[in-house]
C-alpha positions as CSV (number, residue, x, y, z in Angstrom):
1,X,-126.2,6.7,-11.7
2,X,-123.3,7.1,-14.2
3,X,-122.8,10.6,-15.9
4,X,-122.4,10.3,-19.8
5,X,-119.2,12.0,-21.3
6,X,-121.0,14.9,-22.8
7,X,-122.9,15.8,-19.2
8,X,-121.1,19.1,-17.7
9,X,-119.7,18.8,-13.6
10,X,-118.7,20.6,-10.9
11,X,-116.7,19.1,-8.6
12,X,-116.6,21.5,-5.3
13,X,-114.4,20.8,-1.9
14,X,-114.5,23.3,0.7
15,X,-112.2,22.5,3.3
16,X,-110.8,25.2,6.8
17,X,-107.5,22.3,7.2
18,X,-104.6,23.7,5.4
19,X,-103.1,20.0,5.4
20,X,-106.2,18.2,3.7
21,X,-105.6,18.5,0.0
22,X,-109.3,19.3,-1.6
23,X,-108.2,19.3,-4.9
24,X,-106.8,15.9,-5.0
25,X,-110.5,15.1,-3.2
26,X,-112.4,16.9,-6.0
27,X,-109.7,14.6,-8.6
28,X,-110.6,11.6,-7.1
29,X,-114.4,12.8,-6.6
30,X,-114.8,12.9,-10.4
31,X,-112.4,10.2,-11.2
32,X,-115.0,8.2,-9.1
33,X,-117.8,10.0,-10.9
34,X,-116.7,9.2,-14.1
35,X,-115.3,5.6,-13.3
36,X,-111.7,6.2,-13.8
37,X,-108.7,5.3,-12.1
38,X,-108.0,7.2,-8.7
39,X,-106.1,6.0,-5.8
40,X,-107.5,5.5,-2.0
41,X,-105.4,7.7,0.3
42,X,-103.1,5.1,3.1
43,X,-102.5,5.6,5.9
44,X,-98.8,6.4,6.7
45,X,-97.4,4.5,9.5
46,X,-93.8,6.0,11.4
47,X,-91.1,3.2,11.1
48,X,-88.3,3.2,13.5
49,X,-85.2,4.5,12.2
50,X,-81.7,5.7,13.2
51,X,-81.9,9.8,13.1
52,X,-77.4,8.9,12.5
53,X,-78.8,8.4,8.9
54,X,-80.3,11.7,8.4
55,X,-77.1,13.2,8.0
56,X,-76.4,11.2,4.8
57,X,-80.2,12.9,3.5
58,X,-78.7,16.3,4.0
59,X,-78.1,18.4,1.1
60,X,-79.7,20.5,-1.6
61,X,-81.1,18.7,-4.6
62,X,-83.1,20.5,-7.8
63,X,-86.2,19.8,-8.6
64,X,-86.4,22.7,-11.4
65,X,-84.2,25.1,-12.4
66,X,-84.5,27.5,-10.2
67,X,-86.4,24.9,-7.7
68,X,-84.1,23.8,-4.6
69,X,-85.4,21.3,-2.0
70,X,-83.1,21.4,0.6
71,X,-83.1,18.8,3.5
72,X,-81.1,19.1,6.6
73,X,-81.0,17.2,10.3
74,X,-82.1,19.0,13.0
75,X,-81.5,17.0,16.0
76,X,-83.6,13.9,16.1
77,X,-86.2,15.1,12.9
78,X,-85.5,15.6,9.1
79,X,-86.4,18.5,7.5
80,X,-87.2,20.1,4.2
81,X,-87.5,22.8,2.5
82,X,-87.9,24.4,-1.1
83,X,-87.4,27.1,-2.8
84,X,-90.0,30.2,-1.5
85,X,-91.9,27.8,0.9
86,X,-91.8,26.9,4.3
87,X,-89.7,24.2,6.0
88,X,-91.3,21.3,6.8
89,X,-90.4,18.3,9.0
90,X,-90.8,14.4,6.9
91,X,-91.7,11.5,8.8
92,X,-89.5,7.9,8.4
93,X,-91.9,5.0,6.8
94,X,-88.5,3.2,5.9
95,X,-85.1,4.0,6.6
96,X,-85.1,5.6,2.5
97,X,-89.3,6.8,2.0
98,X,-90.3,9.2,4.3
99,X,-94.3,11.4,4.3
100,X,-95.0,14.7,5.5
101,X,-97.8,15.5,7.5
102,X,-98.7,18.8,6.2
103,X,-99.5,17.5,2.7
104,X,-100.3,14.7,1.0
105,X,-96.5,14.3,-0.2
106,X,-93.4,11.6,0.4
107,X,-89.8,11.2,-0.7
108,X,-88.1,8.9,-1.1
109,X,-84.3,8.9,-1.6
110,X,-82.0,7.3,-4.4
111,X,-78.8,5.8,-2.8
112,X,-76.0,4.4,-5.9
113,X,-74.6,1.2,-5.8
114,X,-71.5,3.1,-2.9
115,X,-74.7,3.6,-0.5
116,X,-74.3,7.2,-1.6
117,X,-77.5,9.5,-1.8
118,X,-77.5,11.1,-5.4
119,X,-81.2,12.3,-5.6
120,X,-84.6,12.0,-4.1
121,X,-87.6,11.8,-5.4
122,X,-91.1,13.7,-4.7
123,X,-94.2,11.4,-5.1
124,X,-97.3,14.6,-5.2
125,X,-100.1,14.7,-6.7
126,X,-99.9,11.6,-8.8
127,X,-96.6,12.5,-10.3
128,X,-93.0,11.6,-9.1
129,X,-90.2,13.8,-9.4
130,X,-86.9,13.2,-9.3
131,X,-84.4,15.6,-8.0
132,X,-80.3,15.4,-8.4
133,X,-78.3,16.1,-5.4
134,X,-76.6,18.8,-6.1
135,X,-74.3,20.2,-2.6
């Protein structure tokens, strides 16, 4: 059964996992209500990759005024960490697009035509942002 456009819904998701993301499940719950686009979560598989690199990855890089994420090697894992929130450690799917496992969240970082990082960018909740290295 189809819900006309002039029907009213609630969408609820109750959810005691701090890493599932209900609102993006109640999004894609009415986007499938309502027959719109919504994507099918993937399943993120850990590639392989020199931890030598993540060196290269460390820096600060603004997301916002204001909004810093800043990303630095600790031994063999990559971590990250923005402004006010808690650092988190990002998983490798390539040797540039990395997921964390806390949310429903990946970066993936810009390299210029040297090989040089200049920026990342944060794929979340259907939007990408791009953040300039800055340090």
């Amino acid at each position: 059964m189809r819900c006309l456009p002039c029907e009213k819904v609630t969408v609820i998701v109750l959810c005691n996992n701090q890493a599932f993301a209900a609102s993006g499940a109640a999004n894609d719950l009415t986007a499938i209500l309502f027959g719109a686009k919504y994507e099918m979560p993937v399943e993120r598989k850990l590639a392989k990759v020199d931890p030598r690199i993540y060196d290269s990855y460390a820096g600060e890089y603004q997301l916002a005024p204001g909004f810093i994420m800043t990303v630095t090697r600790e031994g063999d894992r990559l971590m990250t960490q923005a402004t006010g929130q808690s650092k988190v450690e990002v998983f490798p799917e390539s040797e540039v697009k990395f997921f964390l496992k806390v949310v429903e969240a990946q970066i993936t970082f810009v390299k210029d035509e040297n090989g040089r990082v200049t920026a990342l960018i944060l794929h979340q909740g259907g939007r990408d942002q791009t953040a300039k290295r800055i340090k």
